[in-house]
N, C-alpha and C positions, 0 to 999 in steps of 0.2 A: 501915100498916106502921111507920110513925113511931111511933106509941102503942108497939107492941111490942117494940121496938125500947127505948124508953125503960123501960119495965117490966121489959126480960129483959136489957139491957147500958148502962146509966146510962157508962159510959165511951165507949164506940158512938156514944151519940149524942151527948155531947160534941162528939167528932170529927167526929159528922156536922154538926153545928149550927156549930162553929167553920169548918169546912169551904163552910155556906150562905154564911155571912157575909163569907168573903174570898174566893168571887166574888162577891159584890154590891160589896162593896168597888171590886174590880178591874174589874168592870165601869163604877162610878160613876164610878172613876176615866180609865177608858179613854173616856168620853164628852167628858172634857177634853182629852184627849193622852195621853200619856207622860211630860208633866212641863214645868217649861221648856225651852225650846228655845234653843241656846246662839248668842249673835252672834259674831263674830270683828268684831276692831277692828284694822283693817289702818293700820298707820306710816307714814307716806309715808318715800319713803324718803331726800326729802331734811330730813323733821323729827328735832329732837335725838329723846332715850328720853321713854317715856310717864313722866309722874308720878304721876297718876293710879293707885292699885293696885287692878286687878281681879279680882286675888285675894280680895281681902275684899267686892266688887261682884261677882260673877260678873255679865257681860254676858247679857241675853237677848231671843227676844223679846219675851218678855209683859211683861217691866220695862221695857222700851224702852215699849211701847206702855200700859203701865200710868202711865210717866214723863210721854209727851207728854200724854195726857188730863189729869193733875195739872198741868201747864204752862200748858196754855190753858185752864181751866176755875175762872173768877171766885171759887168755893167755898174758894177759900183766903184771900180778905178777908172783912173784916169784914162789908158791906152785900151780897157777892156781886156785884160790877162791878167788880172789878179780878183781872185774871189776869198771870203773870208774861208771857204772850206782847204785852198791854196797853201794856207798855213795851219789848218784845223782839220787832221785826217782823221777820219773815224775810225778807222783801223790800230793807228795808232796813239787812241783814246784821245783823239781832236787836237792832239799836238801835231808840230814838225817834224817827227819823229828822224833822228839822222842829223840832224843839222844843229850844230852849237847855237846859231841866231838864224832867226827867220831870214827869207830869201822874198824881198817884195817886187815891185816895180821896176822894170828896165836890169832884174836881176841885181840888183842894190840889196847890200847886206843891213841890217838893223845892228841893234846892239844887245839885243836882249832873247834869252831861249825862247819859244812860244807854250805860253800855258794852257791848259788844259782846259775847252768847252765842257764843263763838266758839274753838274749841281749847283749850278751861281743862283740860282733860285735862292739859296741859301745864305748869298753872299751880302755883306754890305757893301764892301769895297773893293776894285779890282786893279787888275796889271803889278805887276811885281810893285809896283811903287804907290800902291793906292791911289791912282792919281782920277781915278774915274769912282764917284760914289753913288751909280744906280744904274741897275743892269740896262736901263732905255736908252742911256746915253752909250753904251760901251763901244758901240759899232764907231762912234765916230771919231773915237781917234786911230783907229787905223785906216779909215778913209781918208781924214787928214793928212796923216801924217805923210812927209811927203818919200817917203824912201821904203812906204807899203803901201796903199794905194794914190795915195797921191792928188785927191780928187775932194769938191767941195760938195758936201751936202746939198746944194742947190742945182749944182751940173748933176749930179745922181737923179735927182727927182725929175729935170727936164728928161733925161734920156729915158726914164721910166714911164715919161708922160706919154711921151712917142711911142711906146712900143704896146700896139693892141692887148696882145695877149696880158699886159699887167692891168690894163686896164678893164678886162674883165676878171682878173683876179681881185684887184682891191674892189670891185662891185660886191665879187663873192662874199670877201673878206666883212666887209663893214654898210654895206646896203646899198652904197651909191660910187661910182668911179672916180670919184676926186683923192685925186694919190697928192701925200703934202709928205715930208721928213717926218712929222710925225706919227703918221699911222706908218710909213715905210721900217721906224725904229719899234712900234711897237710888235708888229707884226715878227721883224726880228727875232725880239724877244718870245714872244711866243715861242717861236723855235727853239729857240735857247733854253727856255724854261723844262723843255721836252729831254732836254740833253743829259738822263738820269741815269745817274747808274747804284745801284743798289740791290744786283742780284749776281756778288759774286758768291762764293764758298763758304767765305767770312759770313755775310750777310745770313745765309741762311740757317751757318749753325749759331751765331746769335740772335737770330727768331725761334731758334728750337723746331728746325722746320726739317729735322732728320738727317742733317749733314754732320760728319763729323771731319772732326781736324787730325792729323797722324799727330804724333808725340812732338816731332821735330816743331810741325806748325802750332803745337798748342806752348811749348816751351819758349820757342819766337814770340808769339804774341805774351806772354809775360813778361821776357824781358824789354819787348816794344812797351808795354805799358808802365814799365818799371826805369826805365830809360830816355825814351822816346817822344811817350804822350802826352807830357807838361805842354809844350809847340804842336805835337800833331793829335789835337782832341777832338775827342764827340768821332762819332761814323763817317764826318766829315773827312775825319782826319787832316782837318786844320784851324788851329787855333783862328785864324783872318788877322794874326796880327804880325807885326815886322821886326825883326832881330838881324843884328849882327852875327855872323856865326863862326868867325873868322876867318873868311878867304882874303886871301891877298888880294889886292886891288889888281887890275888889268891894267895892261898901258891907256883904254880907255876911261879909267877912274870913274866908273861908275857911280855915282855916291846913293844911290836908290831913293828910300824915301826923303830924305835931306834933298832931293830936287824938287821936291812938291810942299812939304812943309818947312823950307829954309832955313831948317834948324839944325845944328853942328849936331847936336844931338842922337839924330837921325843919319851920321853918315852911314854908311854901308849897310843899313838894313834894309829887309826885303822882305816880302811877304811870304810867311811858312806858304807853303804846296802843299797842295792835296797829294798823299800817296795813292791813290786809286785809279785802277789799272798802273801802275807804278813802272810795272816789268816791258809795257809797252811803249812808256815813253821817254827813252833814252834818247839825248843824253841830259847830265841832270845841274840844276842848279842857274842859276839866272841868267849865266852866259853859259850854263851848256859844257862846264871847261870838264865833267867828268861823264868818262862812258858808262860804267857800270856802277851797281851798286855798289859792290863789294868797295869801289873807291872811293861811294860817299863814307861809308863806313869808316874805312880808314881815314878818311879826311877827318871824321867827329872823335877817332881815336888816338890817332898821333899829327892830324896837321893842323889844329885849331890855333890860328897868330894871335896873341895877345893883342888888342887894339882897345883904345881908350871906352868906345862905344858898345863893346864887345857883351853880349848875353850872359847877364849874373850866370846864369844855370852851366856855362859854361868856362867856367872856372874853379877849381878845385884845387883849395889851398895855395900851392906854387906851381901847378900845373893847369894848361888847359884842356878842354876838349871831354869825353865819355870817356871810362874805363870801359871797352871792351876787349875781349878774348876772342881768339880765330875761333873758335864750337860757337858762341854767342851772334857772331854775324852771321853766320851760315842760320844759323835758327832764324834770326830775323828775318832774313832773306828769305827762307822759307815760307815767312810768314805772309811776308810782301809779297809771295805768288800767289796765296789767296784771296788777293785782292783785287784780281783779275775779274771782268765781270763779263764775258763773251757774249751775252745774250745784248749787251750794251756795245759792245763791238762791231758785233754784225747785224744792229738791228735794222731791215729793208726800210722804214718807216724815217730813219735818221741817214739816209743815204741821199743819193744824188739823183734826183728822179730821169 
């Protein structure tokens, strides 16, 4: 019938043939879904406005889940043994946890602690030294860099091009298989966006959501707010901005943000951290040089160096540093264990599939 068809209405069967072909189409398509399927990224509601714009991301989840496989999967270094998850344990709220500086490629040490995957949705700018200003770009300097992965943006996308399975994921992801750096970084992101935490202790007795704080943690958080919170504000509990706080230089003279904005100005400052999950991510400070709290403490109470760039807030008449008291750090500390957020810890969703 088709022959005759063709012979006696050449327009017919146009119709009819454009007609086979989108439902096979529709059918190929409907083997995968409907399409992406959209996430919702809920604000807590005692965080500032997202930064982050998802408008240009649209959330989902196949990018979510295209994101994490790109996260933990070594194929972004050079040799194939280093993954962004490598130095970002969930366990130990996506830091290194253990290690003064990160441990990259060929086992090559870096120079700087590793920070925290952790509500950068929120962030303007990253890496202790600001040196990267939006979360699409972040992955690529440590792909770059050569003594963490090692590897160029272009060789990541070839090997990604080759390998099947990604290539039905970015189908998933974004409607067709064409994998480029940029859907690879946005994708990323996605993941990253995901990486919230805002359900610790803290969190839910300030939503009034029936938690309560003992004496010890509600007296630490005073003096944290009274001490502390000028640098580490908002639920973030970071200001995003960079100070000198007076550590001695290292024999590697770090100078932080003064390497990115090449102003004397800026020597040795660095960008406040987030305290959350805090107790997890030891050790602390941009090289890592202290184990415990109780030693950044004493650092901000008796070892603050006077230095030309040095944090107004952290000088007080002829002396430097915090007035605190041994009762006063222990509350703090106290406090800083309620900021632990285990459901963010151990979430299966943020793992290693």
């Amino acid at each position: 019938m088709i022959d005759m068809r063709i012979r006696k209405n050449p327009l017919g069967t146009a119709i009819l043939l454009t007609s086979i072909i989108a439902w096979f189409v529709a059918c190929t398509k409907s083997n995968d879904g409907a399409g992406p399927t959209p996430m919702q990224l809920r604000v807590p509601a005692n965080f500032p406005p997202l930064v982050y714009d998802t408008a240009l991301n649209p959330l989902t989840q196949e990018g979510f889940e295209l994101g994490r496989k790109l996260f933990y999967d070594p194929i972004l270094s050079r040799n194939n043994t280093i993954s962004c998850g490598s130095c970002h344990i969930q366990g130990s709220g996506f830091t290194h946890h253990g290690h003064d500086v990160s441990h990259g490629i060929d086992d090559q040490l870096g120079t700087r602690n590793s920070l925290p995957v952790v509500n950068l949705a929120w962030y303007r700018q990253f890496f202790w030294d600001g040196g990267v200003f939006h979360l699409d770009l972040l992955p690529l300097a440590p792909i770059e860099n050569p003594v963490e992965m090692d590897e160029s943006p272009a060789a990541v996308v070839e090997k990604i091009r080759n390998s099947s399975q990604y290539t039905t994921l970015f189908r998933r992801a974004f409607g067709d298989p064409e994998i480029t750096s940029t859907r690879m970084l946005k994708a990323l992101s996605q993941f990253m966006v995901h990486c919230m935490s805002a359900n610790s202790r803290y969190d839910s007795f300030v939503r009034n959501e029936g938690v309560k704080l003992t004496q010890d943690e509600q007296e630490g958080l005073l003096i944290f707010q009274q001490k502390c919170a000028s640098c580490h504000t908002t639920d973030l509990f970071t200001d995003q901005q960079f100070h000198n706080i007076g550590l001695l230089p290292s024999l590697i003279d770090d100078k932080g943000r003064a390497l990115i904005t090449l102003n004397d100005e800026d020597n040795y400052k660095f960008k406040t951290p987030s305290l959350r999950n805090v107790v997890q991510t030891a050790p602390y400070m941009h090289d890592g040089r202290f184990r415990t709290l109780m030693a950044v403490l004493d650092h901000y109470s008796d070892g603050v160096q006077d230095m030309p760039t040095l944090d107004r807030r952290l000088r007080n008449g002829n002396r430097t540093g915090i007035p605190l008291t041994a009762p006063e750090k222990n509350k703090i500390i106290a406090f800083l264990r309620t900021l632990t957020d285990d459901s963010f810890l151990r979430d299966p969703k943020l793992a290693e599939q």
